[in-house]
C-alpha positions, 0 to 999 in steps of 0.5 A: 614864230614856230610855224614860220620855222617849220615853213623854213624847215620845210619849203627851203629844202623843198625849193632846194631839191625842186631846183636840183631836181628841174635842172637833172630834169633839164635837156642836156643835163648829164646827171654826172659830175663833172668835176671828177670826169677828168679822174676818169675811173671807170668800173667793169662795164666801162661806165664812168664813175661820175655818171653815177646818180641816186634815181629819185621819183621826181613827181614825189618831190617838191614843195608839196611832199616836204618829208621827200624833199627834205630826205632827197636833199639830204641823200643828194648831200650823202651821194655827193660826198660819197662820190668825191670820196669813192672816186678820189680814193680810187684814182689815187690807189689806181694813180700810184699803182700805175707809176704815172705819177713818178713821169711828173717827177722824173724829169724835172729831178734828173735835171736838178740832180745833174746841175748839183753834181756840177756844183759839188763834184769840182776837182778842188773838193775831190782833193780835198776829201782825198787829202783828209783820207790819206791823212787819216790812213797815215795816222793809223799806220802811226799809231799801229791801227793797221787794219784800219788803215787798210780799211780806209783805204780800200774804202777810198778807192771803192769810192774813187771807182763807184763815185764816177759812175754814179756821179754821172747820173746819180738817179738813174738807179732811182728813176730809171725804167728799169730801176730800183723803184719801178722794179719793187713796184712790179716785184710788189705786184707781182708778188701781190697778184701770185700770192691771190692765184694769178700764175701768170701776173702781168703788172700794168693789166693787173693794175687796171683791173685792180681799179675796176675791181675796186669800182665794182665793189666801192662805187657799182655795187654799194650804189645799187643796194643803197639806191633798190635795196640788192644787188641789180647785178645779180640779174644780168639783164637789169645790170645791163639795162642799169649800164645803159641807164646811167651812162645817160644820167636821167632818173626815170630812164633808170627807173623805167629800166627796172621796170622793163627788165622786170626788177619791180622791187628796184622800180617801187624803192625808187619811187620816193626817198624813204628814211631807210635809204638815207640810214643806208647812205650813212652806213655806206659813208661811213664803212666805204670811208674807213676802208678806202682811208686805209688804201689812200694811206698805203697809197701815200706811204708808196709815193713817200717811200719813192720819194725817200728813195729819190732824197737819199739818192741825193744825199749820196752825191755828198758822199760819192763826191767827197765825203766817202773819202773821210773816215768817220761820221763822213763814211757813215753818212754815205752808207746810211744815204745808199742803204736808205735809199735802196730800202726805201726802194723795199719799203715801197715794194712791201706797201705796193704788196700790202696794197696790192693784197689789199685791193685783191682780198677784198675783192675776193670777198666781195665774191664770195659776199654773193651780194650781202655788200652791207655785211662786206663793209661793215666787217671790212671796216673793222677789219682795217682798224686792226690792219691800220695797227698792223701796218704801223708795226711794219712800218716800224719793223721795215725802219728798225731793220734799215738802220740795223744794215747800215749801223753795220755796214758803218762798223765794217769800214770802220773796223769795229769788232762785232761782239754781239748781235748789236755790234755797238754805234757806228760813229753817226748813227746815234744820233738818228737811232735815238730819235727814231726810238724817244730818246731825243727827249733824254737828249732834250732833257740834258739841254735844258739841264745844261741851260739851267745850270749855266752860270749865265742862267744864274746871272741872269736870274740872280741865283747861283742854280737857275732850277731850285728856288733856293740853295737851302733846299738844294742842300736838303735834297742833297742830303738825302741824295734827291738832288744834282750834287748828293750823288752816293753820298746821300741818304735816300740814294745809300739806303737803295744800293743794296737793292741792285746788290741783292739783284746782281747777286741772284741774278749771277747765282740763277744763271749758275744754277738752274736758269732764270724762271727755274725753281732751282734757279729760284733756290740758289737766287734766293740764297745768294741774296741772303747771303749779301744780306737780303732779308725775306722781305727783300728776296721778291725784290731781288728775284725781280731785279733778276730779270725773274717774270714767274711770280708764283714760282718766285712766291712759291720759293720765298715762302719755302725759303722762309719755312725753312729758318732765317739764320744766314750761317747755320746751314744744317740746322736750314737742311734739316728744315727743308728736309721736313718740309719735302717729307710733308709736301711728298706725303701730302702729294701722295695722298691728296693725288699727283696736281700741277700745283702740289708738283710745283710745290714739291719741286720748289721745296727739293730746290730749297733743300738742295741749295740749303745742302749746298751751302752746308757742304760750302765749297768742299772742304779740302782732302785730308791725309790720315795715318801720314798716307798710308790707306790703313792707320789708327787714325782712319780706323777711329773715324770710320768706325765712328762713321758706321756706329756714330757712338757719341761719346768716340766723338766727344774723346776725340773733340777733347783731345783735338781741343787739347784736354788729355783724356784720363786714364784708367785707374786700377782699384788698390785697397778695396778702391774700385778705381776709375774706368777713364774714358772709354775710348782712352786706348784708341786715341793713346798717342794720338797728338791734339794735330792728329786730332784735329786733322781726324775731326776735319776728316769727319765733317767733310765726310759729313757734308759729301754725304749729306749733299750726295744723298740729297742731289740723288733725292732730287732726281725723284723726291718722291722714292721711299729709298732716296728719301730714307738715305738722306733723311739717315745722313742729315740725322746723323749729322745733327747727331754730330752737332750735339755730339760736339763738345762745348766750345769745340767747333763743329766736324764741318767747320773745323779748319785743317791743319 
């Protein structure tokens, strides 16, 4: 049994490539393939491409030498499909280039196109749509819309006059040899062809040496590497004596012309097939595939951006004819066909410039290759993976921009306001919008919603909801707000809506701030999320939600946050922390030396600091009138002498007196008695009323936190000036001073309301 395999492993393909070989052998046998001759794609010298043969030994081949025979049948099987490849691909990127194609469609088109208007432009539906649109206009006037009105009805006499004339032959614009599709194939080319150095393009001649080119470099040259190992080219001896040979399509004549012109090594590699030649012919398949893939596709997206152009075309007859004159969906749908129609026309010249690059670039590398063919493909092959995506972009980018002009044509002869870049919809755009971007499977989701919930889908299964297996589950759901019906009512739905809370109000303090992604945007975020209720652990969610992308600022701040103290309302004690910790950090910078990351620390400690002032000084307590107006008084005296020695105890006469206590008066020594002092500050604040009082205690706190938040927003032009740091470490000590300088049960000077 194994010896009759190896014999039919063996004699089978030998009696195969004997056949093959005694019939290329024959008289009158060409060596070409005549099944692609009709292609007619020649390269440079002006021989056709299904002349083209593998040059074999034919005395190394046959039932006698089975290794041969079996590495022949299987390069023939190589060469074969290499060829149909090659050459298909070639004529097709040479065939759409040249615009032969659209005289097959040209036509016939025409023809159909002019019955159909026949058929839909009748005077009965002209009336009709003219009808609707008037009645459309008088509604407007009705109901005020004014300007729309005047819209609709310059729109309808645009359509009345423009109608006619594209209704008489509504793809001439299309078709025509001077059209939209002829004109974007030469502007294509031409654009292509400049773009590669040639100042004086000239389209149909470019085309046809972009087809040679490619024969050159996809068929002539691959062919002769795979077959003698270099380029026989190179020698314009043997490229011509390598011409004249394969026109003829017999082996040993090519072989015999390598001899004559002196090329040996092209002689000895083709006196037998080795397994060297058929791993080249399956790089060669491989790679020339690929790239000749690449330029097939460019080529079908060229005829479907015509053909596009031509569809539309026919949709705008709906239009012109009689939807042009409705208001609405009706208007969009004729804007959307013109301008799809014309973009189509631009899609087309974009592919043919792409592909014109293509073809031209390569061949430029082909060049410059100085035959290293193998090196060309085998990088150029790479090289179309990457340009695959990139052409799926712009295809994309092409499809984004086409509806962006017609959604705001739309809304221009509907007269909707454009407040933003979008604009909004125009009433039938949507629906094509979403398709094109995936969300006709939201739209497909909602229909199967809708069926499931029918009260026929109950029926019929028996249920009262045809999506839950049971209503008592439905009411668990429901309950913690899982499922249809629970809504804000449900526990698990409750207990995240404080998550959007803490973002919005981030998200409204950084724009008011410093920005998003900015450290004092950071700062005033994290303090407006605390103060909704956010709690350290919450602030990386909220900043996030805030549309905030930096996450080391976003960490750097929270942990400075947090350093600086927990309680939401004591802002002072919150300042004096942060203070500490821009005090450590500066002085840690300067004596580890000035880093990125201790700048950025510095700087996100200086944010906390100065929104913790901030909200210390809250939003600026109101002015205060000491002495009735007057610039000098008992009262300003008071305060600002307290303000420049900060002695404890003026503070805590005048918290006693502002609660209402009466401070006590000195008492004269009788009898040996030594008496009583009193309070010490009972002279200055005689006759001062517990209003009075008050009103100088508000004076002090305000002037507490402008000093305090001005001397911080100075240290936060250069957190790291002695002088700067100094002034406000002394306000914000003073003010702590204060704070425990106030007597019991008294509100702090900042806190103090005025009255």
């Amino acid at each position: 049994m194994i010896i009759g395999i190896i014999l039919g492993l063996t004699i089978i393909p030998g009696c195969v490539g004997a056949v093959a070989m005694a019939q290329s052998d024959s008289p009158g046998a060409s060596g070409g393939n005549g099944a692609l001759s009709w292609m007619n794609v020649r390269d440079s010298a002006g021989v056709s491409l299904s002349k083209y043969t593998f040059a074999f030994n034919n005395d190394a081949v046959g039932i006698l030498h089975p290794f041969n025979t079996a590495m022949a049948t299987a390069i023939s099987l190589e060469f074969a499909g290499w060829m149909v490849i090659v050459v298909t691909g070639i004529w097709l990127i040479g065939f759409v280039l040249s615009f032969r194609w659209m005289d097959l469609f040209a036509t016939p088109l025409r023809a159909i196109a002019a019955g159909f208007t026949e058929q839909i432009s009748i005077p009965i539906v002209l009336i009709t749509a003219a009808s609707i649109g008037a009645f459309c206009v008088a509604w407007f006037v009705l109901r005020g819309f004014h300007a729309k009105a005047v819209t609709q009805v310059v729109t309808m006499l645009g359509v009345a006059v423009l109608g006619p004339m594209f209704l008489a032959n509504p793809l001439a614009d299309v078709l025509s040899s001077d059209g939209w599709l002829s004109q974007g194939r030469d502007l294509g080319i031409t654009v292509a062809a400049g773009l590669n150095g040639d100042r004086n393009p000239r389209p149909n001649a470019i085309v046809a040496s972009m087809q040679e080119q490619l024969a050159d470099n996809f068929a002539r040259k691959p062919l002769q590497v795979w077959n003698f190992g270099h380029v026989i080219d190179d020698r314009p001896a043997c490229g011509a004596a390598w011409t004249n040979s394969v026109a003829t399509g017999d082996d040993n004549r090519i072989k015999n012309a390598m001899r004559s012109c002196g090329d040996g090594a092209a002689y000895d590699a083709a006196k037998e097939p080795t397994a060297g030649q058929f791993g080249a012919g399956l790089l060669v398949l491989i790679s020339g595939t690929l790239m000749l893939a690449f330029g097939a596709v460019l080529a079908v997206k060229i005829v479907r951006a015509a053909l596009d152009s031509v569809y539309y075309s026919f949709l705008a007859i709906f239009g012109f004819a009689a939807g042009g004159f409705v208001y609405g969906p009706t208007q969009t749908f004729l804007v959307r066909s013109v301008v799809h129609a014309f973009f189509a026309a631009v899609r087309m010249a974009v592919m043919v410039i792409f592909l014109g690059v293509y073809v031209l670039f390569l061949g430029d590398i082909f060049r410059q290759a100085q035959g290293q063919v193998m090196a060309v493909f085998v990088m150029g092959a790479i090289l179309e993976i990457v340009a695959i995506s990139q052409l799926k972009h712009l295809d994309a980018s092409l499809s984004r921009g086409n509806d962006w002009v017609a959604n705001r044509f739309a809304l221009t002869l509907h007269g909707a306001p454009v407040k933003s870049a979008g604009g909004g919809t125009a009433l039938g755009m949507g629906t094509v919008g979403a398709q094109r971007h995936g969300f006709g499977v939201i739209k497909t989701l909602g229909a199967v919603s809708l069926v499931a919930g029918s009260p026929y889908t109950a029926a019929l299964l028996r249920r009262r909801d045809g999506t839950l297996p049971d209503q008592a589950i439905v009411r668990v759901l429901q309950n913690f707000g899982l499922a249809p019906g629970g809504g804000s009512r449900g526990w698990a739905i409750q207990a995240a809506l404080n998550r959007p809370q803490y973002a919005n109000a981030a998200l409204e303090a950084a724009e008011a701030a410093g920005g998003i992604d900015t450290v004092l945007g950071a700062a005033a975020g994290i303090h407006a999320a605390t103060a909704s209720g956010a709690s350290v652990g919450d602030l990386r969610g909220a900043l996030f939600g805030a549309r905030f992308d930096d996450v080391p600022l976003v960490e750097r701040a929270i942990a400075s946050w947090g350093a600086s103290g927990t309680s939401r309302d004591d802002h002072l004690n919150r300042t004096i922390n942060a203070m500490h910790r821009v005090r450590a950090t500066s002085r840690r910078l300067e004596q580890t030396g000035h880093t990125p990351e201790g700048a950025a620390e510095l700087a996100t400690d200086m944010a906390i600091l100065q929104i913790a002032a901030a909200a210390f000084r809250g939003g600026g307590l109101d002015p205060v009138v000491l002495d009735g107006g007057r610039a000098t008084g008992r009262e300003r005296r008071f305060v600002e002498s307290y303000m420049a020695d900060g002695t404890a105890t003026r503070l805590s006469s005048l918290g006693k007196l502002a609660s209402g206590e009466q401070l006590a008066a000195p008492v004269p020594g009788v009898g040996g008695n030594p008496g009583s002092p009193g309070d010490p500050h009972y002279d200055e604040l005689r006759g001062i009323t517990p209003v009075q009082a008050q009103r100088m205690w508000s004076w002090i706190g305000r002037e507490f936190t402008e000093n305090v938040a001005n001397s911080v927003e100075e240290l936060g032009t250069d957190p790291q000036d002695r002088a700067r740091m100094r002034l406000a470490n002394r306000h914000i000590a003073a003010a702590q001073a204060a704070a425990k300088a106030t007597p019991y049960h008294r509100a702090t000077p900042w806190t103090q309301l005025n009255s």
